[in-house]
C-alpha positions as CSV (number, residue, x, y, z in Angstrom):
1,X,-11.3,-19.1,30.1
2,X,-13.3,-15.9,30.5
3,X,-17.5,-17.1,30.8
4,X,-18.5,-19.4,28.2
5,X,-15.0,-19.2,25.7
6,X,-12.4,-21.4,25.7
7,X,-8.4,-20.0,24.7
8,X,-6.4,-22.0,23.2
9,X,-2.5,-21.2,22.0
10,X,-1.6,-22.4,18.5
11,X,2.4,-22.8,18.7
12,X,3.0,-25.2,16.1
13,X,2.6,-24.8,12.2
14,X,0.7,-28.1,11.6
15,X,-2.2,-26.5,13.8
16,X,-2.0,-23.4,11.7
17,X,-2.5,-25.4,8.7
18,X,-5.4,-27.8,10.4
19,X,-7.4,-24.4,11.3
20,X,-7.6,-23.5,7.5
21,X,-11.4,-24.2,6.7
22,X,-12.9,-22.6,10.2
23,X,-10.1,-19.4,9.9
24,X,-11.7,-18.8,6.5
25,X,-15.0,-19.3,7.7
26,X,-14.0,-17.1,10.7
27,X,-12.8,-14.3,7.7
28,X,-16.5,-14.5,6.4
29,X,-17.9,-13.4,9.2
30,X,-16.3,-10.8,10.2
31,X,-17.4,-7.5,8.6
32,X,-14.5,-5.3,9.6
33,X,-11.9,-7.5,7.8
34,X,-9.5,-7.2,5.1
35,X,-7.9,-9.9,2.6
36,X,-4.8,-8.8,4.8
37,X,-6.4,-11.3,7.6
38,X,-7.5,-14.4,5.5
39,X,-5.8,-17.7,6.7
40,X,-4.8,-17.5,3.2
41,X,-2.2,-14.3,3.4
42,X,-0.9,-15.2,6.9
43,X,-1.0,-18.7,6.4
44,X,1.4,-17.5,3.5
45,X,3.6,-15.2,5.2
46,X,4.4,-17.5,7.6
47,X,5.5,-20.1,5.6
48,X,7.9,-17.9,4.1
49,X,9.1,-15.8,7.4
50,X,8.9,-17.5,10.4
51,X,11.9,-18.0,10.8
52,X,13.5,-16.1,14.0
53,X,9.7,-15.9,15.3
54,X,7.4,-18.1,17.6
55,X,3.7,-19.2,16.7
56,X,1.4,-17.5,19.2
57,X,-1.9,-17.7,18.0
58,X,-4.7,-17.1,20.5
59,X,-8.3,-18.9,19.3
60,X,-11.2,-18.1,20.9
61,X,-14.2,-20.6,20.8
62,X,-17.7,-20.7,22.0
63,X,-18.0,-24.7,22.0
64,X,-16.6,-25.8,18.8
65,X,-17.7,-22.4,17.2
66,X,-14.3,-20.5,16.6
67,X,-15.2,-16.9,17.3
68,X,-12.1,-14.8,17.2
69,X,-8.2,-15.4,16.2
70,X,-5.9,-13.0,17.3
71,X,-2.5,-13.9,14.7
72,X,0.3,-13.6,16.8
73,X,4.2,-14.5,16.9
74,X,7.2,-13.8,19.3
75,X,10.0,-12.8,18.2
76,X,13.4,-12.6,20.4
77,X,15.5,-10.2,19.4
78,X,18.7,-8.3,20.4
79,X,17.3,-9.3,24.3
80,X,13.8,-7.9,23.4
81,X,10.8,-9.9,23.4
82,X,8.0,-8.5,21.6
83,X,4.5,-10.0,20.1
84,X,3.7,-8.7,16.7
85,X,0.6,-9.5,14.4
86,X,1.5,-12.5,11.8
87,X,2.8,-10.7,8.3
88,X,4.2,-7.4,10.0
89,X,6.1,-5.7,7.5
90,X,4.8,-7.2,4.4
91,X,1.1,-6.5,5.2
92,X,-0.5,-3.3,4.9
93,X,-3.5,-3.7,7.4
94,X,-2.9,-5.8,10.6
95,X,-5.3,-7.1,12.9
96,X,-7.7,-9.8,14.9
97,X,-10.5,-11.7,13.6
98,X,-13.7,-11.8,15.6
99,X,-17.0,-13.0,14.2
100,X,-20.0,-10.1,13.9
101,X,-21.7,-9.7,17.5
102,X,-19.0,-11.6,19.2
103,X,-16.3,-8.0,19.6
104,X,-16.7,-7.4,23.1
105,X,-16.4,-11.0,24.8
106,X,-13.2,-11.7,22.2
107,X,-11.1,-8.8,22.7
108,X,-11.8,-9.2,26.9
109,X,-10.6,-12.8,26.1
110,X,-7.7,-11.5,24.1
111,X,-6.7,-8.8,26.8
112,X,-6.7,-11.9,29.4
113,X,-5.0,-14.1,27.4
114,X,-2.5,-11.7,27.2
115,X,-1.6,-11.1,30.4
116,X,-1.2,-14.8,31.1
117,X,0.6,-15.1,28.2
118,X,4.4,-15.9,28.6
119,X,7.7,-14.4,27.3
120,X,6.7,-11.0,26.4
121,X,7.8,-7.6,27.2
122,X,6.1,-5.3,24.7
123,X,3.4,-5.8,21.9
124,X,3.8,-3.8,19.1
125,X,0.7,-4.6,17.3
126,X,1.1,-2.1,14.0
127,X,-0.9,-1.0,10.8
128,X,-4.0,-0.9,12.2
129,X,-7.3,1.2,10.5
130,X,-9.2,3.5,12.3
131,X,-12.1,0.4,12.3
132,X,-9.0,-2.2,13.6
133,X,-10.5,-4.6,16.3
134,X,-7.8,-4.4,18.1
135,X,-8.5,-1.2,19.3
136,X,-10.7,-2.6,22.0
137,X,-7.4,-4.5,23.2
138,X,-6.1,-0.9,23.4
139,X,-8.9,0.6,25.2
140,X,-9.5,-2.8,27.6
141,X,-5.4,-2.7,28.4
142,X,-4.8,-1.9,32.1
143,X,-0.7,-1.8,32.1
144,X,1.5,0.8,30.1
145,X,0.2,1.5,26.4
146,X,0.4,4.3,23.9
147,X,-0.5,4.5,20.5
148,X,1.5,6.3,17.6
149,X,0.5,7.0,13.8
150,X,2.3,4.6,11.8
151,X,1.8,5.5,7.7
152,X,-1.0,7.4,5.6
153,X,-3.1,5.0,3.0
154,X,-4.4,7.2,0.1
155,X,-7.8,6.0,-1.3
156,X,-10.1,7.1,-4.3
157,X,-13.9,7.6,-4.3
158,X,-15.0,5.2,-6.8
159,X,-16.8,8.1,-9.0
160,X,-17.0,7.7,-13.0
161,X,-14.0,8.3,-14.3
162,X,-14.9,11.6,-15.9
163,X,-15.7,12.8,-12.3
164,X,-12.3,11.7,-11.0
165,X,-10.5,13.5,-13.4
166,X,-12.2,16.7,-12.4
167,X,-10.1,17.0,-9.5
168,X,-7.1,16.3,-11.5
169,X,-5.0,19.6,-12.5
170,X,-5.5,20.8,-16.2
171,X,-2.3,19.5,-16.9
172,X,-3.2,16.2,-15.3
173,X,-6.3,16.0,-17.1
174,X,-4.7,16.1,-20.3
175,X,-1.7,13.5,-19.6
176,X,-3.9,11.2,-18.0
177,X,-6.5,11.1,-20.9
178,X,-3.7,11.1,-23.2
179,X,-2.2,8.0,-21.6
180,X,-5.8,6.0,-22.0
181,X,-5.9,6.8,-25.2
182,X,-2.4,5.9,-26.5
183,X,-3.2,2.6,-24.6
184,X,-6.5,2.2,-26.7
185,X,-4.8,3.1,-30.0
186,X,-2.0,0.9,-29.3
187,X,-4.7,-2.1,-28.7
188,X,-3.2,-2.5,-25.0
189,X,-6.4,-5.0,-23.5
190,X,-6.5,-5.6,-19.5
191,X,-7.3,-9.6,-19.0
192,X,-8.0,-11.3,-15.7
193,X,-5.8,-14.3,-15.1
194,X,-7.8,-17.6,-14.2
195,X,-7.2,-19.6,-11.6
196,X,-5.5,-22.6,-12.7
197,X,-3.0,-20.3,-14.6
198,X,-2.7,-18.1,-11.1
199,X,1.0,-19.6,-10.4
200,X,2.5,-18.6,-13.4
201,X,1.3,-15.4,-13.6
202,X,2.3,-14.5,-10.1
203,X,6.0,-15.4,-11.2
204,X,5.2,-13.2,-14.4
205,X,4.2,-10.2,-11.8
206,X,7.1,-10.6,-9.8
207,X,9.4,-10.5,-13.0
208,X,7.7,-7.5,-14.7
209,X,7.9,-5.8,-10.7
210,X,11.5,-6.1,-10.6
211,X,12.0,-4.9,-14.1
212,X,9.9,-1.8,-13.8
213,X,12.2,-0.8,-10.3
214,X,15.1,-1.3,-12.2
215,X,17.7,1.4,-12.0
216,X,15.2,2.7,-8.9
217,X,15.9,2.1,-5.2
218,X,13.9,-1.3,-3.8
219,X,13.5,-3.2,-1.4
220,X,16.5,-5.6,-1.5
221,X,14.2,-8.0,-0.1
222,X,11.6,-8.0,-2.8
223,X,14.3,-9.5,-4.9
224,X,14.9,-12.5,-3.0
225,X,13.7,-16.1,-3.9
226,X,11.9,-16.0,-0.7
227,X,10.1,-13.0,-1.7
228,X,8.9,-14.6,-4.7
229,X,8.3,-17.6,-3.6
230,X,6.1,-16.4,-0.9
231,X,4.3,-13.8,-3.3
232,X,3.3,-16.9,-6.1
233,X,2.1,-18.7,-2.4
234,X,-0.3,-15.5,-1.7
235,X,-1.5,-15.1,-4.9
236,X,-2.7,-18.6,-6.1
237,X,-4.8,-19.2,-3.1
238,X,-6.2,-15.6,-2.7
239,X,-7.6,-15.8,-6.1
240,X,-8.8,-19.7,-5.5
241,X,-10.6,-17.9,-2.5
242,X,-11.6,-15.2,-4.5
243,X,-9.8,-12.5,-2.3
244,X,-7.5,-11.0,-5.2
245,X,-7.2,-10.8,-8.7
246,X,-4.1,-10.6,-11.2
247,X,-4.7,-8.6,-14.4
248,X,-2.7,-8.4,-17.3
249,X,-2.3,-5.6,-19.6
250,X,-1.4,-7.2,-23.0
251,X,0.1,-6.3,-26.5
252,X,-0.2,-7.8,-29.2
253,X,-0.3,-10.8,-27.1
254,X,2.8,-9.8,-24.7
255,X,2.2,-9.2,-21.0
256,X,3.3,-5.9,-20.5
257,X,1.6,-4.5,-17.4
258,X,0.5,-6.5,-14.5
259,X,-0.9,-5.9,-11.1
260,X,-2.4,-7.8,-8.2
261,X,-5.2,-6.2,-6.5
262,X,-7.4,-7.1,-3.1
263,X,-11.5,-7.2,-2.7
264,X,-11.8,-6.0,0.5
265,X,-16.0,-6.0,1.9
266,X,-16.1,-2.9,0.1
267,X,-13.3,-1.4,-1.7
268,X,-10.9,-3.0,-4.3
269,X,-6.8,-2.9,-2.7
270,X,-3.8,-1.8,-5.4
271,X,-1.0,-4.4,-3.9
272,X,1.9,-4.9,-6.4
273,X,2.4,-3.3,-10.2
274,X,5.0,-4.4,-12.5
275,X,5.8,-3.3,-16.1
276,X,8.1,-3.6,-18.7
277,X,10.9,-0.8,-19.0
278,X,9.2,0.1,-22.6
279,X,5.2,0.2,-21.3
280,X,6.9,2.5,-18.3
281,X,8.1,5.1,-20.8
282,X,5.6,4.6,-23.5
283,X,2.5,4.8,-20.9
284,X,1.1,6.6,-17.6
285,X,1.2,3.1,-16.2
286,X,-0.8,4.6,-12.8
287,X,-2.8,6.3,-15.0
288,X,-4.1,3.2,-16.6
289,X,-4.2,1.1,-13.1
290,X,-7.0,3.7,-11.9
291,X,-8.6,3.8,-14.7
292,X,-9.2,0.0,-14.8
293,X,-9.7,-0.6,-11.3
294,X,-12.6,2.7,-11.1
295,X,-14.5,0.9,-13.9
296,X,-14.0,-2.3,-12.0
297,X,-15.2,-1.1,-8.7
298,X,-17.8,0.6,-9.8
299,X,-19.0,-3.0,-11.3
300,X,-18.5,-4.4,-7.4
301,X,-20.1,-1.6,-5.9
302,X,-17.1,-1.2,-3.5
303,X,-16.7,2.7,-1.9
304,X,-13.3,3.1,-3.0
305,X,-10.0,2.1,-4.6
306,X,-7.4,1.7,-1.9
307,X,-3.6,2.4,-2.9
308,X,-2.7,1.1,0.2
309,X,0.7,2.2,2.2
310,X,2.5,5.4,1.1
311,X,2.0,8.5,0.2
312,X,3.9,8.6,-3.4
313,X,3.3,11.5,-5.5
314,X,1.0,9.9,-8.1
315,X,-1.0,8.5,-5.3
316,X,-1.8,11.9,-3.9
317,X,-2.7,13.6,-7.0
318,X,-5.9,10.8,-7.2
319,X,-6.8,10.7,-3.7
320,X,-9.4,12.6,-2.4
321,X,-8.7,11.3,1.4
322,X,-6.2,9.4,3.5
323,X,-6.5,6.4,6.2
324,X,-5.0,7.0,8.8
325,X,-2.7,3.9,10.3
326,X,-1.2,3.5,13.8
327,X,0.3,1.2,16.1
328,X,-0.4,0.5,19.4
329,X,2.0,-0.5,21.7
330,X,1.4,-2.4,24.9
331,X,3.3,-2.8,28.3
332,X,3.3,-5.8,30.9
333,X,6.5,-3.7,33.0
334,X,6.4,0.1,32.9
335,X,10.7,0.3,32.8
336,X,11.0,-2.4,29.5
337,X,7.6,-0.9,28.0
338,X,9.3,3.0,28.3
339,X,12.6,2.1,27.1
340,X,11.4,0.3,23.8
341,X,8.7,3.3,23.2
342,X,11.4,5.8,23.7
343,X,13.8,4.3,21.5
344,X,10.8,4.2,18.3
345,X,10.0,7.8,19.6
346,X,13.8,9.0,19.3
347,X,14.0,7.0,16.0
348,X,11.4,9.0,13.8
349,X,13.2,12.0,15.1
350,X,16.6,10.9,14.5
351,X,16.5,8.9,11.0
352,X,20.4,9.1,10.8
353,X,21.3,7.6,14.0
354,X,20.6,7.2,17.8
355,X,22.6,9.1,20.3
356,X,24.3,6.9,22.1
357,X,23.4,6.9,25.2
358,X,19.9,6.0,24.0
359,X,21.5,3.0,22.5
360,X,23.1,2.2,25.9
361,X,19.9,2.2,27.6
362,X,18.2,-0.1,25.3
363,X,21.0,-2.7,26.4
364,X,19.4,-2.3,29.6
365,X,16.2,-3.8,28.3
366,X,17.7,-6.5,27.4
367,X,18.1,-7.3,31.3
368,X,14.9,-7.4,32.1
């Protein structure tokens, strides 16, 4: 207990489900939160993957007011024991949840709490924004810490889209107008997907994702059941909540574009595309992405369209700036804390392989 907040740890997944309404609540009032921290996304991910992980959520409370969450989990692996933020891996922006004028008394209250939490060696709390909250977890952290940059998130001004296209090459220019027109010509209509029809559609995405990656290197796990499964879970209650959107690009009736996309407090979030193998060839199917979602952000009024992790090419020809993600890594004993950051550190420099007597002293981690 730090002054007038009461911790409590949420280990079990029947509590998880039971803190639905205030979490959401919680979201709501927290300015510096994405969709990427709803009860709703995490609530989803963990369903899916928790397995070979331990519930460790820490809720703050003032009374019965819940004021800050911090979405944690333990995983035991290979003799480490590290905390992570629910949905690392899957989940582009990672982070706590603390309600607006509450940021200083929750993150001291998260920085106790984990101290006296048990179990842990390192917490690798990743994909954080330059406006995370958890950087004052970072800052109020007394034992071994560094932070490292993790992955660049290109964004777009939302500008008209004549304006956008001024930045664009000649060349560009011309293919990307060309592609918007072919679309228009060909009758090609972009339809938002209601509610009640949200679960079917999802599974259409997931389909028309697969097909558009095939004969291109993917992630073998987005082809799992369990990927899928876990995607139609996400979807239908984002859109319920009003966090997402799935729009269809149709033809004569056939779906044969379709992406899922995030409202953040003020930008609109690409997440997943899919397409047919025909629409691929026949259309820029970027192209016509950004051109939907400036039109529709401009409606919102959000800042920006964000095209989340990665840096592909077609990304970086529309962006106009980058965020900037890192990952902080925290310490409760200096000789486990140094021998995990080392072996990351050696990692991104040796993408092929550890030499091995890094690898031997990571079995010494193991030991303590």
């Amino acid at each position: 207990m730090i002054a007038h907040l009461n911790v409590t740890i949420l280990e079990e997944i029947k509590e998880f489900a039971a803190l639905e309404e205030q979490w959401e609540e919680l979201y709501r009032s927290c300015p510096a939160a994405t969709p990427f921290q709803s009860w709703a996304w995490l609530y989803s991910w963990w369903e899916h993957f928790e397995e070979g992980y331990e519930l460790r959520v820490v809720a703050v409370r003032s009374g019965s007011l819940l004021v800050g969450v911090l979405p944690l989990m333990l995983q035991r692996r290979f003799g480490v024991k590290r905390l992570l933020f629910i949905g690392t891996g899957e989940t582009d922006y990672l982070d706590l949840l603390v309600r607006e004028g509450w940021e200083r008394e929750v993150t001291e209250a998260g920085v106790r709490s984990l101290r006296q939490l048990g179990h842990w060696q390192v917490a690798d709390l990743q994909e954080l924004r330059p406006e995370a909250l958890a950087w004052g977890l970072f800052s109020g952290w007394e034992g071994p810490r560094i932070r490292r940059w993790q992955i660049n998130c290109p964004i777009i001004g939302a500008k008209p889209w004549d304006e956008v296209l001024a930045r664009l090459s000649k060349n560009l220019r011309s293919t990307a107008r060309r592609a918007v027109r072919r679309a228009e010509k060909d009758g090609v209509r972009r339809e938002l997907v209601e509610a009640e029809d949200a679960e079917e559609a999802a599974h259409r995405l997931v389909a028309l994702h697969r097909e558009a990656w095939r004969g291109r290197e993917i992630d073998p796990n987005n082809l799992t059941e369990t990927y899928e499964s876990y995607m139609v879970a996400a979807m239908r209650r984002m859109i319920a909540r009003r966090l997402g959107e799935i729009g269809e690009y149709r033809r004569d009736g056939e779906v044969i574009i379709s992406h899922f996309v995030i409202f953040g407090r003020n930008f609109i979030g690409a997440y997943v595309l899919g397409a047919t193998q025909e629409a691929m060839k026949r259309y820029q199917v970027s192209t016509l992405e950004i051109w939907s979602l400036l039109s529709e952000a401009l409606g919102r009024k959000d800042d920006y369209i964000d095209m989340l992790r990665g840096e592909e090419l077609y990304k970086m020809r529309w962006s106009d700036r980058l965020i900037h993600n890192h990952r902080i890594i925290l310490g409760r004993r200096l000789l486990p804390w140094s021998l995990y950051t080392g072996y990351l550190i050696l990692r991104s420099k040796y993408p092929n392989g550890i030499p091995w007597k890094v690898e031997s002293a990571m079995r010494q981690l193991r030991k303590h």
